[in-house]
VOGU-419330 format. One record per residue: x, y, z of N, C-alpha, C in turn. Coordinates in Angstrom, 3 decimals. Each point is the difference from the previous one (the first is absolute). Example, Ala and Ser with C-alpha at 12.3 -4.5 7.8 and 13.67 -1.06 7.14 Angstrom:
[volum [13.190 -5.690 7.800] [-0.890 1.190 0.000] [0.900 1.200 0.000]] [volum [-0.350 1.050 -0.720] [0.820 1.190 0.060] [-0.770 1.090 0.730]] 
This chain:
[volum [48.755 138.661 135.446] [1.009 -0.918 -0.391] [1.369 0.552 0.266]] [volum [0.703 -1.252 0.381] [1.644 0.714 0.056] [0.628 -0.357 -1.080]] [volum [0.387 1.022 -0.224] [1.127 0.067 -1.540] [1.234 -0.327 0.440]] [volum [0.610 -1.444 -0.913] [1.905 -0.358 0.320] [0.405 1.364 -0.530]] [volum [1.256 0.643 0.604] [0.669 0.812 -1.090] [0.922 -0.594 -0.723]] [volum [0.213 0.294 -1.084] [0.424 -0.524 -1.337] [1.528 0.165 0.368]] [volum [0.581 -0.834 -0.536] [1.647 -0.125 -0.183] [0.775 0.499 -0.533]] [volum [1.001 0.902 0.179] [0.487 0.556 -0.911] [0.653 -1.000 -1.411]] [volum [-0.188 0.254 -0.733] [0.279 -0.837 -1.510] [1.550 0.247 -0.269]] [volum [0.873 0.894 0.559] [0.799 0.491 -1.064] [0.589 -1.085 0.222]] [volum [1.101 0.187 -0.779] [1.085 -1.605 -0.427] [1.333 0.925 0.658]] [volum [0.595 -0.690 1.444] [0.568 0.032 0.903] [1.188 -0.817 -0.200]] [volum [1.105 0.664 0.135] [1.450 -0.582 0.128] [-0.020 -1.463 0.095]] [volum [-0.468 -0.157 1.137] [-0.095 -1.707 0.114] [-0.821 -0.869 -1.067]] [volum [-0.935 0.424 -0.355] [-0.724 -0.574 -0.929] [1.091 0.013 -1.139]] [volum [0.670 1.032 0.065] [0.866 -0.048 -1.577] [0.913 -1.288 0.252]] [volum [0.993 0.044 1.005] [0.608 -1.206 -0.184] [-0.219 -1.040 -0.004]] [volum [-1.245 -0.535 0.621] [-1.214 -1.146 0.553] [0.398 -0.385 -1.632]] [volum [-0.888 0.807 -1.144] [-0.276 -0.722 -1.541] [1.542 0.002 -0.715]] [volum [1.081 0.789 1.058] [1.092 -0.328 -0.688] [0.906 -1.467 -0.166]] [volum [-0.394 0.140 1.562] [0.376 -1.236 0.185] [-0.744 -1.571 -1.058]] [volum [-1.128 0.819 0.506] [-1.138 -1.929 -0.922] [0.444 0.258 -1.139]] [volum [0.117 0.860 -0.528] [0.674 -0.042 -1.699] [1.256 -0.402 -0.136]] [volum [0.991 0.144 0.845] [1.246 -0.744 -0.255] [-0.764 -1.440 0.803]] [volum [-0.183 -0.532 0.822] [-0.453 -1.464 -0.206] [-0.462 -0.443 -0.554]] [volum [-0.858 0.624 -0.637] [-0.840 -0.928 -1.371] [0.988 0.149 -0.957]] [volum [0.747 1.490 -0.436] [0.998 -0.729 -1.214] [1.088 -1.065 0.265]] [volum [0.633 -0.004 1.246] [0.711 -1.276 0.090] [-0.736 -1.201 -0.060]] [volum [-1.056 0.023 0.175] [-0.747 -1.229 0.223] [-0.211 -0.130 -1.877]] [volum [-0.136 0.651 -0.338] [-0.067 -0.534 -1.401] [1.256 -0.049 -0.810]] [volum [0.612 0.858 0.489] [2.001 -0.716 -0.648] [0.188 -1.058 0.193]] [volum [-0.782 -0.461 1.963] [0.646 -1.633 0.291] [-1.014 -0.847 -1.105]] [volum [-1.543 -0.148 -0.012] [-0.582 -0.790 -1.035] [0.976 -0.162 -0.773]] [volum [0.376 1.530 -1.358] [0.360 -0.266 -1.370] [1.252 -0.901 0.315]] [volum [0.890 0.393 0.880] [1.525 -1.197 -0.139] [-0.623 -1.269 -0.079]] [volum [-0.810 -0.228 1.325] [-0.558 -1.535 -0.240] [-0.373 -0.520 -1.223]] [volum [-0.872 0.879 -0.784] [-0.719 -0.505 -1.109] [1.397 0.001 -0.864]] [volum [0.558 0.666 -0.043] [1.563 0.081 -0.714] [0.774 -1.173 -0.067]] [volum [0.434 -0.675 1.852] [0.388 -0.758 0.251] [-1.100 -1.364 -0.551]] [volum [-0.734 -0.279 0.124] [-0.631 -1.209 -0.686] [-0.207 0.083 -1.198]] [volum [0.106 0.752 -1.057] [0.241 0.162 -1.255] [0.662 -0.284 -0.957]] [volum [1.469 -0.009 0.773] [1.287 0.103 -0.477] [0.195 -1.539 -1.195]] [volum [1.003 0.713 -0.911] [0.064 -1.348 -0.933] [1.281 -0.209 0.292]] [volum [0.326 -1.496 0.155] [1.148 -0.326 -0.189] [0.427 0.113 -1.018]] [volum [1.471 -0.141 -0.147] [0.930 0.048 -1.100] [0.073 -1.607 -0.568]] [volum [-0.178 -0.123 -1.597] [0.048 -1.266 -0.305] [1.588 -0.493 0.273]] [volum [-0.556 -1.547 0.380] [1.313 -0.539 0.317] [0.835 -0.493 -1.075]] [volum [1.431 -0.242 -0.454] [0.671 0.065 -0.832] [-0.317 -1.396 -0.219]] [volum [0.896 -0.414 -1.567] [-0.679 -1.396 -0.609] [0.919 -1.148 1.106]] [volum [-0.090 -1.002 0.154] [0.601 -1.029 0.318] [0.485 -0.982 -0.981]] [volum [0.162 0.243 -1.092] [0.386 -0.766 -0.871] [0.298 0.819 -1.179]] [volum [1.386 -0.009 -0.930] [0.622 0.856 -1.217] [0.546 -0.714 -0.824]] [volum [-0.498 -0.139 -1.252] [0.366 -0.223 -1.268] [1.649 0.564 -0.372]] [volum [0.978 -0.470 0.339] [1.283 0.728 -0.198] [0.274 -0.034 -1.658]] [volum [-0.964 -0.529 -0.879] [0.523 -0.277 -0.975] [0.679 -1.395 -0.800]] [volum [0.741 -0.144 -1.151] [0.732 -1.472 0.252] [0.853 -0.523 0.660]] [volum [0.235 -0.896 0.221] [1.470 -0.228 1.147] [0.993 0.379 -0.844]] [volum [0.284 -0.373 -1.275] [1.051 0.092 -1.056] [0.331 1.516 0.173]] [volum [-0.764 0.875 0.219] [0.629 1.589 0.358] [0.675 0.103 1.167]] [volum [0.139 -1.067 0.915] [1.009 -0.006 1.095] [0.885 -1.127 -0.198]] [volum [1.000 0.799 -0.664] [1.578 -1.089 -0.613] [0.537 -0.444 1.404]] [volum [0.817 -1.233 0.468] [0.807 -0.566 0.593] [0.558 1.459 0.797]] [volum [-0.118 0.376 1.226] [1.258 0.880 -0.126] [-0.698 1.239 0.822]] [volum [-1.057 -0.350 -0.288] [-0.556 1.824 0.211] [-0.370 0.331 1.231]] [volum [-0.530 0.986 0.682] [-0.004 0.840 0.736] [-0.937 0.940 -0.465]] [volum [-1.886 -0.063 -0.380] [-0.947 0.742 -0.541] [-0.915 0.234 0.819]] [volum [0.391 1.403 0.169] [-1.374 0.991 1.175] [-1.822 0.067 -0.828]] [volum [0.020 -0.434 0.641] [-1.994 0.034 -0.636] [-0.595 1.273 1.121]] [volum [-0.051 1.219 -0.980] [-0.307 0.806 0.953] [-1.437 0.493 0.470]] [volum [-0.889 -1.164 -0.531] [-1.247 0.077 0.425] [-0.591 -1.002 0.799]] [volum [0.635 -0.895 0.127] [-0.149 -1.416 1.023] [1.363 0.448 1.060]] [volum [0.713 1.124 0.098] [0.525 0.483 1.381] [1.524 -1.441 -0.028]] [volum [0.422 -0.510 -0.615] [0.436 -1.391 -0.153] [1.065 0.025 -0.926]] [volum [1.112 -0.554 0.173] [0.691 -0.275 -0.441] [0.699 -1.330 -0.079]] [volum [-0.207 -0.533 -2.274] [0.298 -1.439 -0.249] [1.245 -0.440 -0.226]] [volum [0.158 -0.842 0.706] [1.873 -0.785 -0.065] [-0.256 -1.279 -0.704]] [volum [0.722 -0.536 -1.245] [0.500 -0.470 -0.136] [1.136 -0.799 -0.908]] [volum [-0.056 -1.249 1.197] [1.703 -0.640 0.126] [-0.197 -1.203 0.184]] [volum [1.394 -0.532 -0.240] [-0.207 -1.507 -0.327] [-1.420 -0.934 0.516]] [volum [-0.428 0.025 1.073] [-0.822 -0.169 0.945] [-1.357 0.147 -0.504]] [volum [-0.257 1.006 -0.953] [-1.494 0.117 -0.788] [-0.447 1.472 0.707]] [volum [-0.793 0.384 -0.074] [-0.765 1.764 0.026] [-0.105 -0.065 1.755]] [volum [0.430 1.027 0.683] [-0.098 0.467 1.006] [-0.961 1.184 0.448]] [volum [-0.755 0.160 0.708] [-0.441 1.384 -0.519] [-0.132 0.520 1.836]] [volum [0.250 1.362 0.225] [0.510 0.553 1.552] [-0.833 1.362 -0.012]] [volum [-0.773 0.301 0.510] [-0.396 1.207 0.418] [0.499 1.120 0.768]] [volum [-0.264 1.301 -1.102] [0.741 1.077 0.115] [-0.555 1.069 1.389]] [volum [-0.837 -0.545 0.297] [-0.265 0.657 2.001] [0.459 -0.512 0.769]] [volum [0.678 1.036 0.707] [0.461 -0.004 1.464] [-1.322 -0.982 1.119]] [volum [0.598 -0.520 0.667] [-1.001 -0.746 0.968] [0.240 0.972 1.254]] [volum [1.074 0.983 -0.040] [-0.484 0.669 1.500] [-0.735 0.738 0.020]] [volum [-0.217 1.100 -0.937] [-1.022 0.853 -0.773] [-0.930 0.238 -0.800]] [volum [-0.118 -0.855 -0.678] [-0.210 -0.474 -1.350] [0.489 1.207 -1.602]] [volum [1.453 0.642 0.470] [0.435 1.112 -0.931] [0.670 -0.983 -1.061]] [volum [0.341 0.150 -1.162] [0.116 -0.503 -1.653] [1.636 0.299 -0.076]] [volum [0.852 -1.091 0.536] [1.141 -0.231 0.150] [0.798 0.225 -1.543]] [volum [0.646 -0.210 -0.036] [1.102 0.586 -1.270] [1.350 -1.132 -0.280]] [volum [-0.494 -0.463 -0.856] [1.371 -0.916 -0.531] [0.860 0.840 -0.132]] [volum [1.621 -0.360 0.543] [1.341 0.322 0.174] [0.908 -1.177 -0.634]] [volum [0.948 0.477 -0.163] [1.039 -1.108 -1.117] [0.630 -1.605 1.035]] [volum [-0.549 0.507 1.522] [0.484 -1.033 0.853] [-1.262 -0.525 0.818]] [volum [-1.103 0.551 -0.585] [-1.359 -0.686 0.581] [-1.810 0.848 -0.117]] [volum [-0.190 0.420 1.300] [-1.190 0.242 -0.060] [0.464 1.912 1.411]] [volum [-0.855 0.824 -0.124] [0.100 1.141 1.145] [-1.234 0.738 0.042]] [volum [-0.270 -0.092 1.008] [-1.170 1.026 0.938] [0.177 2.015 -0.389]] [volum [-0.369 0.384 -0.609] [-0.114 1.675 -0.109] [-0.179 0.411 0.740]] [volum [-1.162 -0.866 1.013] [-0.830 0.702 1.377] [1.105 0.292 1.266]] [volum [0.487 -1.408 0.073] [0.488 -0.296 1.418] [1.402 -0.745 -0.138]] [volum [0.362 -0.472 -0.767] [1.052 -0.309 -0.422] [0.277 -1.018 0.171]] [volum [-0.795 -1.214 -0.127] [0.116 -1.470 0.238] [0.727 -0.940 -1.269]] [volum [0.822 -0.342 -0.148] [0.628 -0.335 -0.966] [-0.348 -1.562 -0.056]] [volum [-0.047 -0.699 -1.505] [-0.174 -1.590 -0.378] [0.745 -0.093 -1.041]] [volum [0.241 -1.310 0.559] [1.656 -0.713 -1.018] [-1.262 -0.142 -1.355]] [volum [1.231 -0.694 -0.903] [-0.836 0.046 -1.358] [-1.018 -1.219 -0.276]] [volum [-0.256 -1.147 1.172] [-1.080 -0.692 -0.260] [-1.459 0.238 0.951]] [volum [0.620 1.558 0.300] [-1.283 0.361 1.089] [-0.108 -0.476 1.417]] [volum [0.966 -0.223 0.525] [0.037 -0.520 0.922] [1.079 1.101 1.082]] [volum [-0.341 0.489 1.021] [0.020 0.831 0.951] [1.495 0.008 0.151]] [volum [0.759 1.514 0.132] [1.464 -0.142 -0.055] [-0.253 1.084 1.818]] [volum [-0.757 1.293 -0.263] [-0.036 0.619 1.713] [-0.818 0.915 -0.353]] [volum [-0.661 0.286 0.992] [-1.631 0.547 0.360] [0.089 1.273 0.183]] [volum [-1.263 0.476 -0.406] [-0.795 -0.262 1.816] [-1.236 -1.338 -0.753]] [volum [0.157 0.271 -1.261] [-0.870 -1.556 -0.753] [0.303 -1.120 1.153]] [volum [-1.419 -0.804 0.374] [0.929 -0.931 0.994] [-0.359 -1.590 -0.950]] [volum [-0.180 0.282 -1.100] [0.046 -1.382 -0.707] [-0.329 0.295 -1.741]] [volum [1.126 -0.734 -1.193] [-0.177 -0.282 -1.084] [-0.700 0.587 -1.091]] [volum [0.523 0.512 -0.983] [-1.131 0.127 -1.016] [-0.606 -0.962 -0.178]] [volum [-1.862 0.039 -0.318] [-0.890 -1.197 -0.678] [0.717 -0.282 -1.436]] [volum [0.273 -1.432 0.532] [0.133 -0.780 -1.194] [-1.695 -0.480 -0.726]] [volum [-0.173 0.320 -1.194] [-1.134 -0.577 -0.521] [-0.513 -0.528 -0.879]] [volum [-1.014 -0.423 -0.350] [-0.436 -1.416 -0.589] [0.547 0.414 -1.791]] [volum [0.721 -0.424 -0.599] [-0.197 -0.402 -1.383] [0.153 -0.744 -0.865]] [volum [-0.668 -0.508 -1.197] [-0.311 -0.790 -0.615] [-0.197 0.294 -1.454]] [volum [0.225 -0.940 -0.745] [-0.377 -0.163 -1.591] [-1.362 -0.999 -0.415]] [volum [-0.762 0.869 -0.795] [-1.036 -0.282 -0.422] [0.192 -0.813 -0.988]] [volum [-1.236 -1.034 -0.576] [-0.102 -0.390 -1.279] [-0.087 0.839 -1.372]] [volum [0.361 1.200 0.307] [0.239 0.644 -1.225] [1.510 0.940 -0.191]] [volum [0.888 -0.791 0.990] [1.153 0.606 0.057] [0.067 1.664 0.726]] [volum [-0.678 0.376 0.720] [-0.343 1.528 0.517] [0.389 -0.598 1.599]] [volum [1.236 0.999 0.771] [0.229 -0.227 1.324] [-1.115 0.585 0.747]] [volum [-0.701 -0.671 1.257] [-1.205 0.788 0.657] [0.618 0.063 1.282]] [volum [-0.050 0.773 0.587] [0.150 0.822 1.487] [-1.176 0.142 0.458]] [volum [0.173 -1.155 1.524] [-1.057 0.056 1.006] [0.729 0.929 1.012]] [volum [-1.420 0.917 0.853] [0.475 0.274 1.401] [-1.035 -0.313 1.131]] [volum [0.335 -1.086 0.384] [-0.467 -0.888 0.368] [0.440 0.132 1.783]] 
């Protein structure tokens, strides 16, 4: 009989990097899985209410000028009956700042006269004017609608 001669076994340079290599592909290959599984996981953030109980109307006297600083909004009113104007920027959406002559941007510096309505940009249109109303139990409600 002819005898194969046997192979040498030892574990050879190349062989070393050969399993170096498959081991960094398989761990990227399982970093890329986990993001995926990560990425389809993900919870959104609940979305804010669309509708706020401001309270009674009678707490907004003739006259006023009242920041509701959880409906982002600010209530006017004047002869005319309850106004109500939202306190985000439409170019950014950054949380503008009542001034004694209107409305101003922190971000970018877009300034609005005092019925929300666009004085110079880079805003290229108006604070939201928005929905409000008095209930049958005397309580003003703020839609954002």
């Amino acid at each position: 009989m002819n005898a194969m001669p046997l192979k040498d076994e030892t574990f050879s340079r190349r062989n070393f990097l050969d399993l170096v290599v498959k081991a960094c592909l398989a761990g990227s290959a399982l970093m890329g899985f986990g993001m995926i599984l990560k990425y389809l996981g993900y919870q959104t953030e609940e979305s804010p209410p669309s509708e706020y109980d401001l309270g009674l109307a009678s707490d907004y006297p003739l006259g006023s000028r009242i920041t509701v600083q959880p409906a982002q909004a600010i209530i006017i009113h004047d002869n005319q009956g309850y106004i109500a104007i939202s306190l985000v920027c439409p170019h950014l959406g950054c949380r503008v700042d009542v001034t004694g002559d209107g409305f101003a941007c922190p971000c970018h510096g877009s300034r609005f006269m005092p019925d929300g309505s666009l004085l110079n940009g880079p805003a290229s249109k108006s604070l939201t004017v928005l929905q409000v109303e008095i209930n049958t139990e005397g309580h003003l409600i703020l839609y954002y609608r």
